[in-house]
Structures are given as C-alpha cells and as structure tokens.
N, CA, C and O atoms as a DFTB+ gen file, in Angstrom:
348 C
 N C O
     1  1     -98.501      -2.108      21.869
     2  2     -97.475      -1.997      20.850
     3  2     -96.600      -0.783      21.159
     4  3     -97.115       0.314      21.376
     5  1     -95.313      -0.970      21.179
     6  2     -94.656       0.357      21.366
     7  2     -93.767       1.078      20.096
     8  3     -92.965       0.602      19.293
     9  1     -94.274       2.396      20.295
    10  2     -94.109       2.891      18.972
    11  2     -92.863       4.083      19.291
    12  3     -92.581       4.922      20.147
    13  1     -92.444       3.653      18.250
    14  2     -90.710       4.353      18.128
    15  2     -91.099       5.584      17.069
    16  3     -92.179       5.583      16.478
    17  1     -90.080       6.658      16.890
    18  2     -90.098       7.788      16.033
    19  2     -88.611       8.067      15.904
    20  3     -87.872       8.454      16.810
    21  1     -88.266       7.800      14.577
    22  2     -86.920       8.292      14.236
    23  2     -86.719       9.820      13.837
    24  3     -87.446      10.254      12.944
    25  1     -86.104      10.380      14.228
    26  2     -86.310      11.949      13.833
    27  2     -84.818      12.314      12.714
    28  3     -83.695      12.299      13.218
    29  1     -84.958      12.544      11.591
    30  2     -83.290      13.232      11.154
    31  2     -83.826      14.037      10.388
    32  3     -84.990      14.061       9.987
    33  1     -82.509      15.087      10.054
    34  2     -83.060      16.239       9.571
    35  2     -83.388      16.365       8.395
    36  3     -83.951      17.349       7.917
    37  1     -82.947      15.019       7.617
    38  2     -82.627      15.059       5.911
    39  2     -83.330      13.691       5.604
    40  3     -83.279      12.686       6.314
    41  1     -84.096      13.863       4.236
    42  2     -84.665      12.280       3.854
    43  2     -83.622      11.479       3.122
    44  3     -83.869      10.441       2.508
    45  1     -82.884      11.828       3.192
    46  2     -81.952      10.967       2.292
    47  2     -81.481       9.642       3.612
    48  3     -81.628       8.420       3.583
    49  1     -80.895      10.542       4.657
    50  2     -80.852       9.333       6.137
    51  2     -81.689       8.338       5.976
    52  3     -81.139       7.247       5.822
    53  1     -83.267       8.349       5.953
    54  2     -84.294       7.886       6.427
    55  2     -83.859       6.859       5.226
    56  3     -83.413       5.739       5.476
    57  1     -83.983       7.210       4.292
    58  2     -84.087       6.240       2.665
    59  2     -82.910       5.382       2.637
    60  3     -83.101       4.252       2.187
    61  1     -81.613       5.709       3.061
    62  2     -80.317       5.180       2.841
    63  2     -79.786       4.407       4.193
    64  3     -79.266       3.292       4.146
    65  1     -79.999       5.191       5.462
    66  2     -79.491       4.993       6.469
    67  2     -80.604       3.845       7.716
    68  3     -80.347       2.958       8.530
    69  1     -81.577       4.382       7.331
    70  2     -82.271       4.335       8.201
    71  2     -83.654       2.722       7.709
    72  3     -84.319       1.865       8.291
    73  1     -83.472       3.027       6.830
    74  2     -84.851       2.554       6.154
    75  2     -84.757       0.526       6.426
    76  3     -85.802      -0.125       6.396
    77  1     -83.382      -0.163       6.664
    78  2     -83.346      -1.496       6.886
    79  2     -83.766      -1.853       9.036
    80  3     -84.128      -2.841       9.676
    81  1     -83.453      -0.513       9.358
    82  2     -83.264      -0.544      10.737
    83  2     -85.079      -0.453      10.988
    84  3     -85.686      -1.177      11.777
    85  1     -85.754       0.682      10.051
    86  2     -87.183       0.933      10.224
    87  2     -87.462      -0.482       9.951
    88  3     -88.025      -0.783      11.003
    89  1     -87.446      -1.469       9.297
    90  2     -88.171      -2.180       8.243
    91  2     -88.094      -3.625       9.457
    92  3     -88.984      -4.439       9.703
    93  1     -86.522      -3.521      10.110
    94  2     -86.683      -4.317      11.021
    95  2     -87.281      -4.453      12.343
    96  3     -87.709      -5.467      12.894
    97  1     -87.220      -2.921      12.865
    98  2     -88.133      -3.273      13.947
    99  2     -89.593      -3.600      13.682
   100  3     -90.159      -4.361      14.467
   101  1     -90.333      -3.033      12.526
   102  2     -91.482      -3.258      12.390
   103  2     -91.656      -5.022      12.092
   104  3     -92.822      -5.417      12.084
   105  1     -90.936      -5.710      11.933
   106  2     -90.906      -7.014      11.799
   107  2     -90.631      -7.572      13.233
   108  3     -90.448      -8.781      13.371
   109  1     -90.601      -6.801      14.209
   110  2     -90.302      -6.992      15.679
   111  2     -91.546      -6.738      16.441
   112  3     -91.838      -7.043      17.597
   113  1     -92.204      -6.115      15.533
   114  2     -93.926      -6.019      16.240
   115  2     -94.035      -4.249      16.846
   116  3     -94.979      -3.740      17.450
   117  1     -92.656      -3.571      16.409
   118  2     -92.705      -2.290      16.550
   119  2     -93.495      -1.570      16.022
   120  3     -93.517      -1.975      14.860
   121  1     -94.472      -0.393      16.146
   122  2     -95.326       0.442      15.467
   123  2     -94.227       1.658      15.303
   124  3     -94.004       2.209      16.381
   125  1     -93.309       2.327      13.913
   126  2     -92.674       2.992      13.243
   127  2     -92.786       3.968      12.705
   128  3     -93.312       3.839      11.600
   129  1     -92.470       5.160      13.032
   130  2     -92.844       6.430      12.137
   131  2     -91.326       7.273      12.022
   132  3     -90.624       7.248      13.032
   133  1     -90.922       7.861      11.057
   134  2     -90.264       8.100      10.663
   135  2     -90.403       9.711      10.287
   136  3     -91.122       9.947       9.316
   137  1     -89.741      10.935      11.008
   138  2     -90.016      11.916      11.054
   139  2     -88.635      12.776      10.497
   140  3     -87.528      12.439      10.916
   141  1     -88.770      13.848       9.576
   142  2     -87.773      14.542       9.252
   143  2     -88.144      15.651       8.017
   144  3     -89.307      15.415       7.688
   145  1     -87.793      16.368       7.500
   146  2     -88.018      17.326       6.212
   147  2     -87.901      16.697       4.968
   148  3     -86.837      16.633       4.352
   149  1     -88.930      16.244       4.593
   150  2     -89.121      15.172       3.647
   151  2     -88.597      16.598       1.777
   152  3     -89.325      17.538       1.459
   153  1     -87.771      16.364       1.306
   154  2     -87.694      17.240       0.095
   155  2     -87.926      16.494      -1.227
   156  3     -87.635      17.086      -2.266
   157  1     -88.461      15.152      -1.289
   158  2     -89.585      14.717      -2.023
   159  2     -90.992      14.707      -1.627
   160  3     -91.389      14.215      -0.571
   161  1     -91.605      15.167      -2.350
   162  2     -93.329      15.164      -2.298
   163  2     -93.553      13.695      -1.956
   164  3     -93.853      13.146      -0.895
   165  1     -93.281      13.162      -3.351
   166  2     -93.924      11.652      -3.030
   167  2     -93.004      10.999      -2.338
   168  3     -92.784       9.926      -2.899
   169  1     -92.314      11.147      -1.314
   170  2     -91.470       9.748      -0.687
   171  2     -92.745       9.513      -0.030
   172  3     -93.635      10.334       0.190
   173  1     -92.697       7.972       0.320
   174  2     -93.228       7.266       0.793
   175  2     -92.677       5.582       0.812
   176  3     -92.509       4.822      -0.143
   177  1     -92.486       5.360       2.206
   178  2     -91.405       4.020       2.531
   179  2     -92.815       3.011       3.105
   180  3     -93.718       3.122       3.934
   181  1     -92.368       2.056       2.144
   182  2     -93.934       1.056       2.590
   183  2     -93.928       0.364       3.634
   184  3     -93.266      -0.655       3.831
   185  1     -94.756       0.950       4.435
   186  2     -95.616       0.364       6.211
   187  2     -95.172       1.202       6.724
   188  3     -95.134       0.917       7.921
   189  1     -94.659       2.427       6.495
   190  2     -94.085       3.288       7.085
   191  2     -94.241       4.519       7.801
   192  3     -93.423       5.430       7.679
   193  1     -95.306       4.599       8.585
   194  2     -95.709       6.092       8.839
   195  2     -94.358       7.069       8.714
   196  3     -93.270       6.903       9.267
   197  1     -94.807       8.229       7.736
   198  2     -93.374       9.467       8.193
   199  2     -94.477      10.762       8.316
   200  3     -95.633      10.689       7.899
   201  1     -93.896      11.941       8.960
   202  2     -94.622      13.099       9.183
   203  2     -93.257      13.779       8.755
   204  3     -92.166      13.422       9.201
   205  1     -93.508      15.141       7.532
   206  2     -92.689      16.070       7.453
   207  2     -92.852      17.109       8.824
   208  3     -93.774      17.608       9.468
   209  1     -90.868      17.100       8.849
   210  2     -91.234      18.712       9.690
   211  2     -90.430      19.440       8.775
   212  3     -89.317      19.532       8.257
   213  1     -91.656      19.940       8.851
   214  2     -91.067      21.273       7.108
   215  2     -90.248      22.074       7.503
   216  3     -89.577      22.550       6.587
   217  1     -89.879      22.633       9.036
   218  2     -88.999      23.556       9.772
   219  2     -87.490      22.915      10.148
   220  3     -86.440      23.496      10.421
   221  1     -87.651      22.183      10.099
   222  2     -86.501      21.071      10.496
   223  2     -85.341      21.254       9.166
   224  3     -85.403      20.761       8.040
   225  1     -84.307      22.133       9.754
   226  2     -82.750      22.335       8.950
   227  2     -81.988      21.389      10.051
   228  3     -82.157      20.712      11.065
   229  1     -80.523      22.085       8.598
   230  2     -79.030      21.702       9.335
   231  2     -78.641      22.419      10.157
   232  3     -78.012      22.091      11.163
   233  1     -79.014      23.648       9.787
   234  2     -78.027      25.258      10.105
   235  2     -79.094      25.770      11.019
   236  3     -80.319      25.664      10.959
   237  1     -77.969      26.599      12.244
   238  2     -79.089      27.423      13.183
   239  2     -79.449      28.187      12.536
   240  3     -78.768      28.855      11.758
   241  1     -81.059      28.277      12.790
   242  2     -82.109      29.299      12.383
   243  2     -82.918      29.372      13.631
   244  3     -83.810      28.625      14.034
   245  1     -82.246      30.760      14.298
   246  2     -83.747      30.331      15.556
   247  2     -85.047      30.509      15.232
   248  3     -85.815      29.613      15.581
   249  1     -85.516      31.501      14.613
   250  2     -86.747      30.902      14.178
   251  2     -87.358      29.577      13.417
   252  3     -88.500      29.161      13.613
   253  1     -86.485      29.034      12.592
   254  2     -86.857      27.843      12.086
   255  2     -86.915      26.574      13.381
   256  3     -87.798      25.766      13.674
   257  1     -85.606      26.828      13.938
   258  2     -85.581      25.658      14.846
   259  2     -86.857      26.023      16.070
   260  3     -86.969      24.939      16.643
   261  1     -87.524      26.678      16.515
   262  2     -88.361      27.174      16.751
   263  2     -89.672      26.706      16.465
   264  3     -90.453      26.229      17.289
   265  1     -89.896      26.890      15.086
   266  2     -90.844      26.697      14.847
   267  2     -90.621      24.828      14.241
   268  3     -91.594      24.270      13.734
   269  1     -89.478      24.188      14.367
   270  2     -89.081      23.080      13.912
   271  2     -89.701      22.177      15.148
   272  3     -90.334      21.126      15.057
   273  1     -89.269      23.013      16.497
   274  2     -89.449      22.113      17.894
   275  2     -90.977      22.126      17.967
   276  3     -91.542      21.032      17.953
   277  1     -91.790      23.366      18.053
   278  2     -93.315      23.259      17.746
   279  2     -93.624      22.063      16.940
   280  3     -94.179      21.159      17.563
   281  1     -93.423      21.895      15.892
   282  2     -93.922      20.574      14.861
   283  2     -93.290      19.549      15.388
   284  3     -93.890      18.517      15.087
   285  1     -92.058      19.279      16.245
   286  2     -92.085      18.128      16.792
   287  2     -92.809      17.754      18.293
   288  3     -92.696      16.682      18.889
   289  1     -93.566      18.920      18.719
   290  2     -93.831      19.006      20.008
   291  2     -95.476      18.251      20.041
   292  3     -96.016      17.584      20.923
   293  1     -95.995      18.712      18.600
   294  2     -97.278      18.855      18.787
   295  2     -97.277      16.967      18.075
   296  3     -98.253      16.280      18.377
   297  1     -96.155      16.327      17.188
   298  2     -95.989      15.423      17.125
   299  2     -96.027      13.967      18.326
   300  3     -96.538      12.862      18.507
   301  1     -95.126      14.910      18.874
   302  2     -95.050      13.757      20.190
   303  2     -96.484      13.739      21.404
   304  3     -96.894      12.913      22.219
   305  1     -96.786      14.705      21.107
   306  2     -98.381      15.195      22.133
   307  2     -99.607      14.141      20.892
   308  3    -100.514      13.586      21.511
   309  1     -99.614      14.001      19.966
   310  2    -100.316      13.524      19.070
   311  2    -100.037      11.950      19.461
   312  3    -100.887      11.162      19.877
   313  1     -98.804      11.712      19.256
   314  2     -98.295      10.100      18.915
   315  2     -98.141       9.395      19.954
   316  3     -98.433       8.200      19.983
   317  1     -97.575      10.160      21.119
   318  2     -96.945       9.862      22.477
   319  2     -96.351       8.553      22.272
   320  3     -96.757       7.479      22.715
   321  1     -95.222       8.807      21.462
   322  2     -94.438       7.848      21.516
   323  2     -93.773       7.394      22.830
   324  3     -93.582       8.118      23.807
   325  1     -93.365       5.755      22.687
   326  2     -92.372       5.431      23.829
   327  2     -90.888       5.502      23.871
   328  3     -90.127       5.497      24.839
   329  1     -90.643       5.575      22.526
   330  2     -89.110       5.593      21.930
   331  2     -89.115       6.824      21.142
   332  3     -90.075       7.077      20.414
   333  1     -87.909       7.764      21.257
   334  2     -87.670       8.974      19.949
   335  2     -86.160       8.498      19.848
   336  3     -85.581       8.040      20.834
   337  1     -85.680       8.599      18.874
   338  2     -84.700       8.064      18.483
   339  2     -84.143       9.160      17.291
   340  3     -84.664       9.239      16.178
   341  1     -82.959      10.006      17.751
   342  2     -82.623      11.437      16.865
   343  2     -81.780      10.741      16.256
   344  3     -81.585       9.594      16.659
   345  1     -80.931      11.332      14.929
   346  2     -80.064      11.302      13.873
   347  2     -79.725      12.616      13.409
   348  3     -78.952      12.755      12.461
C-alpha cells in the first residue's frame, strides 16, 4: 500500500482544502495521513490518520522552524512514506 502525507501549515487547509482530495485517494487504496498544526484539540477527519506538528508556523521562526523540521523528520523516519505532498 503506498502511503502519502499531506503536510500544510494550518488545519483549516486540511478541513476545507484538502479533506475531498484525502478522502479520495483513500478510496484509491491509498494509506493517508494528514500532517500540520492542528489548533483544534478534537479535529479528527474520519479514516484519517493526522499527526500535529505543534512547531509548524507561517512566519520565520528559526527556532520554531527548527524544531518544526525535527517533528517532521522523526515523522517521515517513523512512517517512511512514499509520497509527501506540501501545501
């Protein structure tokens, strides 16, 4: 199964933008996770794996972006996705 990871910086993308494109590949036999700074507690998009990166802004912060790339680093070492797909 090859598994894709959408990355954007904002949940509102994921919920508005993103969420018919997630819904379809997983109907394609895609395995889907959906990664970004989630600023609802409870979001949760059904069949949907998402992982907050709590470091993940708009605005340069080198330490944030820093510590933003760490949480996506240790993500992709975890998931080893075949597809990353930014926004």
């Amino acid at each position: 199964m090859v598994k894709v990871i959408h990355i954007s910086t904002v949940d509102i993308t994921v919920r508005i933008l993103l969420l018919p494109l997630l819904r379809h590949l997983q109907l394609q036999g895609y395995q889907v996770y959906a990664a970004c700074k989630f600023e609802t507690k409870q979001f949760q998009v059904e069949g949907i794996s998402t992982w907050n990166i709590r470091h993940l802004t708009r605005k340069v912060m080198p330490l944030q972006d820093c510590l933003a790339l760490l949480e996506l680093y240790l993500l992709f070492r975890r998931e080893c996705p075949d597809i990353v797909h930014t926004h």
